[in-house]
VOSEKOL-672092 format. One record per residue (C-alpha): residue number from 1; residue in one letter; z, x, y. Coordinates in Angstrom, 2 decimals. Layout:
% VOSEKOL-672092
<atom num="NUM" residuo="a" up="Z" east="X" north="Y"/>
...
This chain:
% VOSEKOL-672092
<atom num="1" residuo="x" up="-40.04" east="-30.23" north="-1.25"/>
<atom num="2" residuo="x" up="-41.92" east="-29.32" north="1.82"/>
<atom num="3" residuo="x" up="-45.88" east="-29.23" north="1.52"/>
<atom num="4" residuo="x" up="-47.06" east="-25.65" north="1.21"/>
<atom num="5" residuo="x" up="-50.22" east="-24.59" north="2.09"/>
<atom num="6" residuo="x" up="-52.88" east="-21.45" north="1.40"/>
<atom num="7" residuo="x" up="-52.98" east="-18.32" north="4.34"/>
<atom num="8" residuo="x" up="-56.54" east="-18.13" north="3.95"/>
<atom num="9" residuo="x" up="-59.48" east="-20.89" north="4.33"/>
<atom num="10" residuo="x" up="-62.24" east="-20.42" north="2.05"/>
<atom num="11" residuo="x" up="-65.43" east="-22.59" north="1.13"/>
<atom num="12" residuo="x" up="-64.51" east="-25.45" north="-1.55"/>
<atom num="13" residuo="x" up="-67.95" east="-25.23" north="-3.55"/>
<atom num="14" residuo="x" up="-67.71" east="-21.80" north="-3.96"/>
<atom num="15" residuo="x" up="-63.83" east="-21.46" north="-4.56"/>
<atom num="16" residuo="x" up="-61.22" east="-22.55" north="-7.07"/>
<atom num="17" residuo="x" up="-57.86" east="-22.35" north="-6.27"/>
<atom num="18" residuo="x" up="-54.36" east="-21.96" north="-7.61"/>
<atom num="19" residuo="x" up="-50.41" east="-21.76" north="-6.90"/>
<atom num="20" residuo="x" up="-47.44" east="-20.83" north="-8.68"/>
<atom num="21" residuo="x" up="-44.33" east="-22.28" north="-7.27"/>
<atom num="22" residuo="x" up="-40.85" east="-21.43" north="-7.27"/>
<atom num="23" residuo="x" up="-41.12" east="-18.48" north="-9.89"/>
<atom num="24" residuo="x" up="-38.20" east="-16.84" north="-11.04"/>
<atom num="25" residuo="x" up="-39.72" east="-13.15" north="-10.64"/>
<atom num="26" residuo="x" up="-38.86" east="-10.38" north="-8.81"/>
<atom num="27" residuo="x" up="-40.51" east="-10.50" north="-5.27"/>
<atom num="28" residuo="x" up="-41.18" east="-7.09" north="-5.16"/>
<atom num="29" residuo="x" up="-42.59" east="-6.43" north="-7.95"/>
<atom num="30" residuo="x" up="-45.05" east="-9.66" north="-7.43"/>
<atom num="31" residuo="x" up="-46.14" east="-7.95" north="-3.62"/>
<atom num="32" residuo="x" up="-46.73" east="-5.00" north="-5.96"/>
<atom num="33" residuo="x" up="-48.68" east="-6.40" north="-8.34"/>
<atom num="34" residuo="x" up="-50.65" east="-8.76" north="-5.73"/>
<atom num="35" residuo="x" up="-51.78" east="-6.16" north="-3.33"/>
<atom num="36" residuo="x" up="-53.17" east="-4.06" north="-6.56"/>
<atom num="37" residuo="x" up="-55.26" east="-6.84" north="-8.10"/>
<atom num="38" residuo="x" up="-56.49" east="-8.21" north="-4.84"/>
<atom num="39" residuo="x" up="-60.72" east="-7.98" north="-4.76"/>
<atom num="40" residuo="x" up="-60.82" east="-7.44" north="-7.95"/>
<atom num="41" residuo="x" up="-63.06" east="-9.11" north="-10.43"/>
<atom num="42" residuo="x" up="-60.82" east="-11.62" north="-12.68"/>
<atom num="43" residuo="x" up="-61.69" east="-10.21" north="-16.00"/>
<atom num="44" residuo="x" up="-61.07" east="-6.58" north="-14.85"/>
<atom num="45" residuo="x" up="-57.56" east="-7.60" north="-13.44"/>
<atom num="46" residuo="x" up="-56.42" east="-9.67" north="-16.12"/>
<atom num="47" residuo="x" up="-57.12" east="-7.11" north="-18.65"/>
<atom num="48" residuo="x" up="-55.39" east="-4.36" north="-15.77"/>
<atom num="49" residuo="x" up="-52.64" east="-6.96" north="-16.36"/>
<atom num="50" residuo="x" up="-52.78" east="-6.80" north="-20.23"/>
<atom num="51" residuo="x" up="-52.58" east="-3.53" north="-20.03"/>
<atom num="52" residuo="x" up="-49.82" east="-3.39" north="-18.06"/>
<atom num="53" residuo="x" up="-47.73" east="-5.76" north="-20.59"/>
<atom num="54" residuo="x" up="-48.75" east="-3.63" north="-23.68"/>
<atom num="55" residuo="x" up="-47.15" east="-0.36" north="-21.52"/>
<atom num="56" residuo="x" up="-50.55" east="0.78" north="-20.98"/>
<atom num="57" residuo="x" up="-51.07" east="1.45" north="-17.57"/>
<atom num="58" residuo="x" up="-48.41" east="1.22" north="-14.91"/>
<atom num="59" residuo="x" up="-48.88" east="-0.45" north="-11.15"/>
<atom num="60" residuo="x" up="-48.32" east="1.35" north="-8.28"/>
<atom num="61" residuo="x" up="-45.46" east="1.10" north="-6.33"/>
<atom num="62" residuo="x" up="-46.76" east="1.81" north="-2.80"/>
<atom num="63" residuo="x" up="-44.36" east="0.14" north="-0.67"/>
<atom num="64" residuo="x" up="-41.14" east="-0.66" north="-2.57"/>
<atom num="65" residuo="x" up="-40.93" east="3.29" north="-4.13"/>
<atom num="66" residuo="x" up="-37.87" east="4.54" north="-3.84"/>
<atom num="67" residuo="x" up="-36.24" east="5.78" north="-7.05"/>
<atom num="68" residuo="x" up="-39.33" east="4.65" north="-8.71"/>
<atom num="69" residuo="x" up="-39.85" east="7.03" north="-11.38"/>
<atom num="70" residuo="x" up="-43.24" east="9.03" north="-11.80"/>
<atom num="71" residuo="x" up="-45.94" east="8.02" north="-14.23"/>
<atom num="72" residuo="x" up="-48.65" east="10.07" north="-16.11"/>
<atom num="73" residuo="x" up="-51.82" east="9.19" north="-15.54"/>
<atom num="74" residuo="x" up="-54.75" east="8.53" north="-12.63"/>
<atom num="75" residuo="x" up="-53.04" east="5.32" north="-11.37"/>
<atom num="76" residuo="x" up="-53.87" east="6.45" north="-7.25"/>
<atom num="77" residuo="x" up="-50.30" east="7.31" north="-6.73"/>
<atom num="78" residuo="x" up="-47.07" east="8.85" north="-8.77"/>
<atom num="79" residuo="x" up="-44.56" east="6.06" north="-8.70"/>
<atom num="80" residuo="x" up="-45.47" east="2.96" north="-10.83"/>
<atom num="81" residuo="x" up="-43.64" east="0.57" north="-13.47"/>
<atom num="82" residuo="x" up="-44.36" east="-1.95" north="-15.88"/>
<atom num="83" residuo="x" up="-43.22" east="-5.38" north="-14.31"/>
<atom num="84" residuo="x" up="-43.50" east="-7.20" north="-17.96"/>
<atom num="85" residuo="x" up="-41.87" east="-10.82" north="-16.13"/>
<atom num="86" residuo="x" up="-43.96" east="-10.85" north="-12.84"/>
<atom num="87" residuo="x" up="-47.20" east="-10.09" north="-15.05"/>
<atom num="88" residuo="x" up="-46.80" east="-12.75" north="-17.71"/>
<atom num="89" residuo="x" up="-46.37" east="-15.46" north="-14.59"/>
<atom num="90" residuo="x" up="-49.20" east="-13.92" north="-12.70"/>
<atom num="91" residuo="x" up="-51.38" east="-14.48" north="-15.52"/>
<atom num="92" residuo="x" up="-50.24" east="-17.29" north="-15.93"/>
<atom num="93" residuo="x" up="-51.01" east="-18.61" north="-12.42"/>
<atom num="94" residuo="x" up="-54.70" east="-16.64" north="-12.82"/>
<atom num="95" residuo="x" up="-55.44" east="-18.46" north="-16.14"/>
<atom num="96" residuo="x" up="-54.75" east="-21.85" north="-13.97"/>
<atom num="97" residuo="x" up="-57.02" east="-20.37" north="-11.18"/>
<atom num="98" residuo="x" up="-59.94" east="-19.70" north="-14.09"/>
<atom num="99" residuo="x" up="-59.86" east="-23.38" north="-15.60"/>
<atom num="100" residuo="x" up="-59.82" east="-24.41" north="-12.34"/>
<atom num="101" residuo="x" up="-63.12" east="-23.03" north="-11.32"/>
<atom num="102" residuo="x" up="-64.37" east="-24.38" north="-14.73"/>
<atom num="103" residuo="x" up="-63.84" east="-27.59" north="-13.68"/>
<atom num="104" residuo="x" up="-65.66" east="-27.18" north="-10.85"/>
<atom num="105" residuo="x" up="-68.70" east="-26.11" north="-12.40"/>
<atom num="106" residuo="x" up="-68.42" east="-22.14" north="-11.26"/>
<atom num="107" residuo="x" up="-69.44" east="-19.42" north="-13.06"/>
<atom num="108" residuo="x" up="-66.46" east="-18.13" north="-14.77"/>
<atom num="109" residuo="x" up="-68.25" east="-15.20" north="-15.63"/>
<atom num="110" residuo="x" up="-68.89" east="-14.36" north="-11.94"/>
<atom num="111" residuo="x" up="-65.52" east="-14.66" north="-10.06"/>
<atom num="112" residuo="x" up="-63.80" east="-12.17" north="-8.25"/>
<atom num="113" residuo="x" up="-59.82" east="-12.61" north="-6.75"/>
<atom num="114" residuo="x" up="-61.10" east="-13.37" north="-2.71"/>
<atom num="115" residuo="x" up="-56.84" east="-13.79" north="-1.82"/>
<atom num="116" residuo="x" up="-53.95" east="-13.50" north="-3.67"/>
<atom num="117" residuo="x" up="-50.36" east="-13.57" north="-2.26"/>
<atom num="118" residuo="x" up="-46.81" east="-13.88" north="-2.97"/>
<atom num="119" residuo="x" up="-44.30" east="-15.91" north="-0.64"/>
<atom num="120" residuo="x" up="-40.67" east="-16.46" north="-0.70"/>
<atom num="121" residuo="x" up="-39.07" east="-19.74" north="-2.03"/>
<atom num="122" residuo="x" up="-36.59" east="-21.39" north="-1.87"/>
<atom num="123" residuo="x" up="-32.91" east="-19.61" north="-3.18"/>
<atom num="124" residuo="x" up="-31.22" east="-21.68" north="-5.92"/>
<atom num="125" residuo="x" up="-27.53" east="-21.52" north="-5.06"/>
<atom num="126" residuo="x" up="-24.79" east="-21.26" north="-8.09"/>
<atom num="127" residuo="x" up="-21.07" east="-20.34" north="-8.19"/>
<atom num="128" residuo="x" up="-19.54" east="-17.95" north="-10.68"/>
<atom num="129" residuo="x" up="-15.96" east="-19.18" north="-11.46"/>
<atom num="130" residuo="x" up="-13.29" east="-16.34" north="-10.81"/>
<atom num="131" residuo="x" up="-9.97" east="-15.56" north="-11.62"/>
<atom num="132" residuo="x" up="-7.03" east="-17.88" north="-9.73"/>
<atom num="133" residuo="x" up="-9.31" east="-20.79" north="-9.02"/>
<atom num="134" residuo="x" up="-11.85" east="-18.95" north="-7.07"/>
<atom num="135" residuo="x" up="-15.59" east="-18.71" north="-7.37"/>
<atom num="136" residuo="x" up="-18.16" east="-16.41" north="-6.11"/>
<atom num="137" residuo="x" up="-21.74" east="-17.45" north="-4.56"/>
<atom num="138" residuo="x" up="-24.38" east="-16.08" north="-6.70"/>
<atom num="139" residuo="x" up="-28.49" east="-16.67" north="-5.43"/>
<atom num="140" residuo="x" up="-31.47" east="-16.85" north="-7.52"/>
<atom num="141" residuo="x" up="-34.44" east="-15.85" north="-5.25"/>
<atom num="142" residuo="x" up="-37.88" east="-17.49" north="-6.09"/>
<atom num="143" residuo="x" up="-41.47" east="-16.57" north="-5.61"/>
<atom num="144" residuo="x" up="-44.69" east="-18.62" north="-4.60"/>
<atom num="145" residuo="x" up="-47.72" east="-16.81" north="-5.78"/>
<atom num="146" residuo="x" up="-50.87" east="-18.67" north="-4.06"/>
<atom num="147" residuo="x" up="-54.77" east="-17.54" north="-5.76"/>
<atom num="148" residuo="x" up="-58.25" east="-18.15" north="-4.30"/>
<atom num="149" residuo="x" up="-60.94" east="-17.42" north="-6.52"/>
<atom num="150" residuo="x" up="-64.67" east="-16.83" north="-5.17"/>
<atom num="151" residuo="x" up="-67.71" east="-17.37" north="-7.34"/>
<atom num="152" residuo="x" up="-70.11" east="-13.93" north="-6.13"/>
<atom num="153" residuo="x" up="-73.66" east="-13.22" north="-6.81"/>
């Protein structure tokens, strides 16, 4: 498996860090969720992200939005959903990130997300037997999510 590194530098006293690899989510729903959550503070996004898996509060579909149905509600725009899969391994990856920084010694307390990304992995390649011997290709796309938390003051 080939090494895989983080986009952004950051300051390893101050930082804790954390990746997800090859996730079996949806890719756009993790860009949708990432780019919401991004700067925020990590209590206030995971509990944005329990609130989305209890059908709360939708995210915001910004960029992948078409045929995205509308949702009541102040979320900053009118199409959203509630991406219960991509959410439970985001959390997942941020409750990583958290213990993390407590084994660093950080402030858990005082931690805000300073990057959070999702790249594309590797496809995992099957065949679907068919009628008269034949079989059909069928791809499984997977997701690296990649989290830098910062300690602020």
């Amino acid at each position: 498996m080939a090494k895989l590194g983080y986009k952004v530098e950051a300051d390893p006293s101050k930082t804790a860090k954390a990746m997800g690899r090859t996730l079996r989510i949806s890719k756009k729903h993790a860009l949708e969720i990432c780019r919401e959550i991004n700067g925020m503070k990590l209590e206030t996004a995971v509990s944005f992200l329990n609130r989305v898996l209890a059908l709360e509060t939708p995210v915001p579909f910004k960029v992948h939005n078409k045929d995205v149905p509308h949702r009541k509600g102040k979320i900053g725009t009118h199409a959203g959903r509630f991406p219960q899969k991509a959410t439970e391994e985001i959390l997942k990856v941020l409750d990583n990130a958290k213990k993390n920084a407590e084994y660093k010694g950080l402030n858990t307390e005082k931690l805000r997300i300073k990057h959070i990304s999702s790249n594309k992995g590797f496809i995992i390649k099957r065949f679907m037997p068919r009628a008269f011997g034949r079989a059909s290709p069928k791809y499984q796309e997977t997701i690296h999510i990649q989290v830098i938390l910062e300690e602020f003051y």
